[in-house]
C-alpha positions in Angstrom: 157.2 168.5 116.6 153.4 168.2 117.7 151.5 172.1 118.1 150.8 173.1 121.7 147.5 172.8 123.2 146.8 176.5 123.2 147.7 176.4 119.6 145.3 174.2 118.6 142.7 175.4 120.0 143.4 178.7 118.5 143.3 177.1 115.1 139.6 174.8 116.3 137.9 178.6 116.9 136.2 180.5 114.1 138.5 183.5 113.1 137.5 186.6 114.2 139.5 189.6 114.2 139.6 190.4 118.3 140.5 187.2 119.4 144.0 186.5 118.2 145.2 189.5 119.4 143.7 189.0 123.1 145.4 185.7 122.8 148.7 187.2 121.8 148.9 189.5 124.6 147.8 186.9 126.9 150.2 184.3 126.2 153.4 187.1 126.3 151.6 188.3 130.1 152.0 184.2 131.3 155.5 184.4 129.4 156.5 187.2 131.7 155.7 185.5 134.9 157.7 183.3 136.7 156.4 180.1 137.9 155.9 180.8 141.6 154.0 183.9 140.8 151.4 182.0 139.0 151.4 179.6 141.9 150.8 182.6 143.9 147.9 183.1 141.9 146.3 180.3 141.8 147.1 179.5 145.2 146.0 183.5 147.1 144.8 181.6 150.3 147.8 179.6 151.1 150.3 181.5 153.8 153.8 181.7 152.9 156.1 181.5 156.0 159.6 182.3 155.7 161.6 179.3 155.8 
């Protein structure tokens, strides 16, 4: 099974004692949100109309 991208590049950076642990709570705060809330996000101008 190949590593995910965010994995690697958490193995590429020099270790330093902050940084895992950002990334670690980072990656379980986009675990907890669902898909259209990131599009949401990503997307804040865009006007949803009830359908």
């Amino acid at each position: 099974m190949m590593p995910r991208k965010r994995e690697e590049q958490v193995l590429k950076q020099p270790a330093a004692k902050d940084q895992p642990e950002k990334k670690e709570v980072q990656s379980s705060a986009a675990i907890a949100k669902s898909p259209a809330e990131e599009f949401r996000e990503k997307h804040s101008n865009v006007e949803f109309k009830p359908g």
